[in-house]
Backbone as a ProteinNet text record, in pm:
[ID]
protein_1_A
[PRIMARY]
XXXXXXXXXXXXXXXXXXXXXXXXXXXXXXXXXXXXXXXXXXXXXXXXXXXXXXXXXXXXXXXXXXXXXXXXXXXXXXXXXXXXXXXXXXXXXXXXXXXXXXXXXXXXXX
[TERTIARY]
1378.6	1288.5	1254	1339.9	1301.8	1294.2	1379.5	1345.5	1280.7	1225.6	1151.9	1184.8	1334	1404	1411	1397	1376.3	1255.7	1119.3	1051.2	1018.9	955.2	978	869.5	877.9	818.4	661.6	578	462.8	396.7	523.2	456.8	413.4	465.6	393.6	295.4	195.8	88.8	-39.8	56.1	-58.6	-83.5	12.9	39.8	-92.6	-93.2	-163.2	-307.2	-303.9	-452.9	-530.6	-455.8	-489.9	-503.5	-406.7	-464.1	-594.7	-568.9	-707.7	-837.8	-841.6	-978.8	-1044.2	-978.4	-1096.1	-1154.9	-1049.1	-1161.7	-1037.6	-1121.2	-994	-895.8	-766	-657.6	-571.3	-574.8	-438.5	-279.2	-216.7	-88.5	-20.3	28	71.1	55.6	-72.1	-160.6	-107.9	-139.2	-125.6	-2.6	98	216.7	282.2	195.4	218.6	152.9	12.4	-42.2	61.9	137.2	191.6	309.9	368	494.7	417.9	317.3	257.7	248.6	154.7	87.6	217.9	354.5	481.8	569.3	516.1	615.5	745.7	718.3	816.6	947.4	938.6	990.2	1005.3	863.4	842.3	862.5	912.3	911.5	943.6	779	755.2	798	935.9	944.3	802.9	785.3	725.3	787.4	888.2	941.6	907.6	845.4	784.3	669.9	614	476.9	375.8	421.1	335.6	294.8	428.2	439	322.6	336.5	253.9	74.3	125.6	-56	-67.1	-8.7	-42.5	-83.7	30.2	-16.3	-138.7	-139.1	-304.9	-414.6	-406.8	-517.5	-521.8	-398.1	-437.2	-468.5	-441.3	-510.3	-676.8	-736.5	-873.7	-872.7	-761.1	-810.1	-796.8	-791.2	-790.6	-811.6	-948.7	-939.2	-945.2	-870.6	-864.8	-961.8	-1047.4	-1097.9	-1048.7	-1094.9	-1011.1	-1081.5	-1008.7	-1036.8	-966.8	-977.3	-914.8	-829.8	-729.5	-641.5	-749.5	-680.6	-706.5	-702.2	-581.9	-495.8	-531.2	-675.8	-699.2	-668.7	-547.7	-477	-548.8	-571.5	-637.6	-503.8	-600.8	-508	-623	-573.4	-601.3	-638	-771.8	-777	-791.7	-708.3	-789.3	-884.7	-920.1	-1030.4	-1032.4	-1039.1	-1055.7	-1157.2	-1152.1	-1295.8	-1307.9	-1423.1	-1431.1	-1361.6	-1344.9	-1178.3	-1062.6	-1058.4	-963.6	-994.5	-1082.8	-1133.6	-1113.9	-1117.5	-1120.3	-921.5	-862.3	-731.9	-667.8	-714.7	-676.2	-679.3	-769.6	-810.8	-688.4	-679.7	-574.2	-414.7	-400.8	-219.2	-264	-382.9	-361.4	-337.8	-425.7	-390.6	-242.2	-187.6	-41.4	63.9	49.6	106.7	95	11.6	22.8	84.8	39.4	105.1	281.5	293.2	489.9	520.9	472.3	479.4	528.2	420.7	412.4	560.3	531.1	632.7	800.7	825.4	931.4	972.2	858.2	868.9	884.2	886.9	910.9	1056.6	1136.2	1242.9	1324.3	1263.7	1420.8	1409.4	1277.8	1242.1	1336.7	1315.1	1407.1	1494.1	1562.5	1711.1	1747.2	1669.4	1658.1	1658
360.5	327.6	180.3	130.8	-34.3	-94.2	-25	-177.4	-64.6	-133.6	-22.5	6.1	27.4	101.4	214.5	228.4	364.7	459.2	371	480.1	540	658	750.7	699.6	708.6	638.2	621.5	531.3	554.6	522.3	533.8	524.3	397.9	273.3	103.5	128.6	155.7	170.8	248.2	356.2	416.3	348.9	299.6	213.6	51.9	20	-125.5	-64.9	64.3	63.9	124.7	150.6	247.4	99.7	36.2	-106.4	-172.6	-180.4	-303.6	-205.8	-67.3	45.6	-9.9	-103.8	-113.6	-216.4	-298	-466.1	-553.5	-642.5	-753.7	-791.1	-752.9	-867.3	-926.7	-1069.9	-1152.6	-1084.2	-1105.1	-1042	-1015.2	-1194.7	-1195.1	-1078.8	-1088	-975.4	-823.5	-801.6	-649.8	-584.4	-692.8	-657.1	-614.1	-753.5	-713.6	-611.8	-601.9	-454.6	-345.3	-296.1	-176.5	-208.9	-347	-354.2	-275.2	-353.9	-325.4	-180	-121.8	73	119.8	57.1	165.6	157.6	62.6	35.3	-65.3	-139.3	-231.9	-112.3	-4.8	31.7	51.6	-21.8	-41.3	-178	-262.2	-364.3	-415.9	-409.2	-451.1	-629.6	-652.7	-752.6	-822.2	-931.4	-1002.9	-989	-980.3	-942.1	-800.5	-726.8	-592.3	-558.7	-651.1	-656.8	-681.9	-796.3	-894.8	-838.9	-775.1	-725.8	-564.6	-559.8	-422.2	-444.8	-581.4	-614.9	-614	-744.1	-757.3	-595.4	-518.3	-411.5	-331.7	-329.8	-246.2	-321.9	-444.9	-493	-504.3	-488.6	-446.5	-363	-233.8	-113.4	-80.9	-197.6	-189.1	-134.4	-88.7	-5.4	-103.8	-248.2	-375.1	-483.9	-576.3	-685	-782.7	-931.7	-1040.9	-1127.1	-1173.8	-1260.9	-1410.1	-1541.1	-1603.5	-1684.1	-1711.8	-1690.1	-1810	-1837.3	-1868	-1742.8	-1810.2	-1724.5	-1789.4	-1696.6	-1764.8	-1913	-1988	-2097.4	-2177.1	-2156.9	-2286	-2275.9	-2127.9	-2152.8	-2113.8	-2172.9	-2066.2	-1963.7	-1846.7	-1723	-1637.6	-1511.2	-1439.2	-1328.2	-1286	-1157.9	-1011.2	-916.3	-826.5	-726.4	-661.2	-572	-475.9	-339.4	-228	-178.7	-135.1	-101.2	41.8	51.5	193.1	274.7	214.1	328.1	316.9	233.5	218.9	321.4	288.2	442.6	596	597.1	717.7	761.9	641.2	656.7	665.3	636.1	632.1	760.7	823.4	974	1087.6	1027.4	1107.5	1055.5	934.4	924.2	1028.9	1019.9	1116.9	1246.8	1302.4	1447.9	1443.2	1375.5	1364.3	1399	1248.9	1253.4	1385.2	1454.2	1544.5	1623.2	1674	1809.8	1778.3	1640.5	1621.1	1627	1569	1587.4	1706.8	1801.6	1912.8	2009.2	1950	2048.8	2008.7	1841	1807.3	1888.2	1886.7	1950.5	2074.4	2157.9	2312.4	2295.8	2245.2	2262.8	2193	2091.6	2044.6	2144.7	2233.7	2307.7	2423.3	2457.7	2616	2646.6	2511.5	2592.4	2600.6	2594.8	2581.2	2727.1
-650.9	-542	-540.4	-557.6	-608.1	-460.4	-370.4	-222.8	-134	-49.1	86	162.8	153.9	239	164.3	31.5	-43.5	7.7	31.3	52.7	159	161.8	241	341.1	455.1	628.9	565.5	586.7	623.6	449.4	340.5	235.6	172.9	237.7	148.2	289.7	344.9	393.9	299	284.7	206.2	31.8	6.4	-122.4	-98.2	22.6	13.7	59	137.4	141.8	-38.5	-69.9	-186.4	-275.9	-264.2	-346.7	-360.9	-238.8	-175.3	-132.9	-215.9	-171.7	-323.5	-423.4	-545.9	-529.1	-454.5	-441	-362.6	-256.5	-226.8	-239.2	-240.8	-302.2	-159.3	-259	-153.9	-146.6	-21.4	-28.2	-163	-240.3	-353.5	-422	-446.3	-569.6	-556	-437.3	-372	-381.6	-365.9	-437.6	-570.3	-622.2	-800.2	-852.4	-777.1	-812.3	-804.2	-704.3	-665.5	-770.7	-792.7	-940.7	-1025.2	-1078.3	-1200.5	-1192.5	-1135.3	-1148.8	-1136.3	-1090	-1100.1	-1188.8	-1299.8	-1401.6	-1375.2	-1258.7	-1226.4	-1118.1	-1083.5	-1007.7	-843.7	-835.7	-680.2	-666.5	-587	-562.6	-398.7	-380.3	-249.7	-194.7	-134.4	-50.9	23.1	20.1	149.8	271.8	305.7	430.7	432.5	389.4	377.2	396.8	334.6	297.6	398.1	460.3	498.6	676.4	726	862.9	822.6	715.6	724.9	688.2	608.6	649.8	754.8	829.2	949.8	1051.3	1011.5	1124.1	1096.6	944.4	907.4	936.3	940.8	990.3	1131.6	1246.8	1392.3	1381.2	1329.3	1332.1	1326.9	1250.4	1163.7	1041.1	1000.9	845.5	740.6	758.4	683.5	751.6	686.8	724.6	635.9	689.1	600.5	575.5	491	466.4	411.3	468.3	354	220	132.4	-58.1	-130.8	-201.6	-324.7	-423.5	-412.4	-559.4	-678.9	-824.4	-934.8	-988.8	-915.2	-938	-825.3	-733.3	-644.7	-550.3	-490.1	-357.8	-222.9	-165.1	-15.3	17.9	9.2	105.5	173.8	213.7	277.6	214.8	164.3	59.4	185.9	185.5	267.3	159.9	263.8	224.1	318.3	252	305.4	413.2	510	647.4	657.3	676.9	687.6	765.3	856.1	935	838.4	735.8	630.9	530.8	497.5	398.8	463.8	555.1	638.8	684.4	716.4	692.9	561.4	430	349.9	309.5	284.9	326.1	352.9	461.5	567.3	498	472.1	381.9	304.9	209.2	40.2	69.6	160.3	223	306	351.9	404.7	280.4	206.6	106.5	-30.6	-36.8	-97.5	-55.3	90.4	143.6	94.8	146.2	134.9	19.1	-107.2	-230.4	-284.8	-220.2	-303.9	-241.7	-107	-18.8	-75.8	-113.4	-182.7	-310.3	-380	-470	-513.8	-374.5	-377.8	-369.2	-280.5	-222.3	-380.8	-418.4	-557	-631.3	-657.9	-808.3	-728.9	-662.9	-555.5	-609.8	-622.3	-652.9	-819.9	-883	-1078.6	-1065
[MASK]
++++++++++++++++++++++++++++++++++++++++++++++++++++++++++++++++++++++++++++++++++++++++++++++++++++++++++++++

């Protein structure tokens, strides 16, 4: 699952709101977050990334503030909105139902 054409529709959405629901992060960050929690097996592009901020924050379920990185840089930290919390919600209940439902169909045939 290393590029995002691996994952399945709709899933680096629910991956960046689920990021940025503990506290702020700049694009950069939000990325390395989702490396990091996957053991280096997700690896979200900026050409990936960045179009899907952009669209969560037309949506409202993220907005940008702008910040300092650690290292001095001005960026753009988003932050989660309460229609963000409320969509986020709705991926986990999505994403489970498919999960689980994936997971009927590989175990089936054992």
């Amino acid at each position: 699952m290393g590029k995002p054409s691996d994952l399945v529709q709709g899933t680096l959405d629910l991956l960046i709101l689920k990021t940025v629901a503990l506290e702020p992060k700049h694009g950069w960050a939000i990325g390395k977050r989702i490396q990091q929690i996957s053991h280096d097996v997700l690896q979200i592009t900026q050409g990936s990334l960045y179009p899907a901020l952009h669209r969560l924050e037309q949506q409202g379920w993220i907005k940008a503030q702008p910040g300092q990185t650690h290292t001095g840089r001005d960026a753009k930290f988003y932050a989660l909105t309460a229609a963000g919390r409320k969509q986020l919600a709705k991926e986990l209940d999505k994403w489970d139902r498919l999960s689980t439902a994936v997971g009927l169909v590989v175990r089936e045939a054992e």
